[in-house]
N, C-alpha and C positions, 0 to 999 in steps of 0.2 A: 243934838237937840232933844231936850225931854219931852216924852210922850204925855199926850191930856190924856184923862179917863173922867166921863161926868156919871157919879154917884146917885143915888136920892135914900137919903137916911132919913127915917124914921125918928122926930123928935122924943117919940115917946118911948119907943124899946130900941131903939137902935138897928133895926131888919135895915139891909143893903138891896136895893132894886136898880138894876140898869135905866131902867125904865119908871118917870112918873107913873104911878099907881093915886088915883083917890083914898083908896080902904087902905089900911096896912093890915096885909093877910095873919100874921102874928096877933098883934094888940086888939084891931077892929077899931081903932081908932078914925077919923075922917080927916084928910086934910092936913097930914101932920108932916110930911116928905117935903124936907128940904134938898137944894142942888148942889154936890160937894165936888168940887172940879183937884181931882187926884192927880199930881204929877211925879212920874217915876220917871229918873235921870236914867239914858241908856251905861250900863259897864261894860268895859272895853274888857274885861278880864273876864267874864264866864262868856260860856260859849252858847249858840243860840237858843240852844234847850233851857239853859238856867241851871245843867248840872256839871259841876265841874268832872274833868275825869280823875275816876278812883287811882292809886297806885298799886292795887291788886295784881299780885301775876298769878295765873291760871293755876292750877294743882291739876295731874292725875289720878283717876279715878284709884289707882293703885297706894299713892300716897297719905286720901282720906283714913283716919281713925272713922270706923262706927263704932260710937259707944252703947251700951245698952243703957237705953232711958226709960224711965218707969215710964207706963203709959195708963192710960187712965180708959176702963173695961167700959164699953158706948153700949151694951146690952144687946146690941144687934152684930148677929157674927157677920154678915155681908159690910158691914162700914168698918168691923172690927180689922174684916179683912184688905179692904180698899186701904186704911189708914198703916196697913203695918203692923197691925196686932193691938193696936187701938188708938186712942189722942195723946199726944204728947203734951204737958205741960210747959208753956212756954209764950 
């Protein structure tokens, strides 16, 4: 059985509120929230998270390559030092 969800969109900019609102906190408009009733079909194929599982297998810690990657100098040597020697680009 598909699940209901009721919406209230905003004629004028489009803002999503669970909830009737009078204002629409976006536009400032008055009065413009109509009721969109959303239905999402359940799938029997992802699992109840919604995340399928990866096929990743584990690596040890001895296996990982550390490459040396530029890093980008934060002018402050306590973050320089928290981060590794600074930010990494990425």
């Amino acid at each position: 059985m598909a699940k209901e969800k009721t919406v209230y969109v905003c004629k004028n900019c489009g803002q999503e509120s669970p909830k009737w609102v009078g204002k629409c906190p976006v536009c400032g408009e008055w009065n413009t929230y109509t009721e969109e009733i959303i239905r999402k079909a359940p799938s029997g194929s992802l699992h109840p998270s919604g995340i399928t599982p990866s096929k990743n297998i584990p690596l040890t810690l001895k296996d990982i390559e550390a490459g040396d990657e530029p890093r980008i100098n934060m002018h402050d040597d306590e973050l320089n030092r928290v981060l590794g020697g600074g930010l990494v680009p990425g």
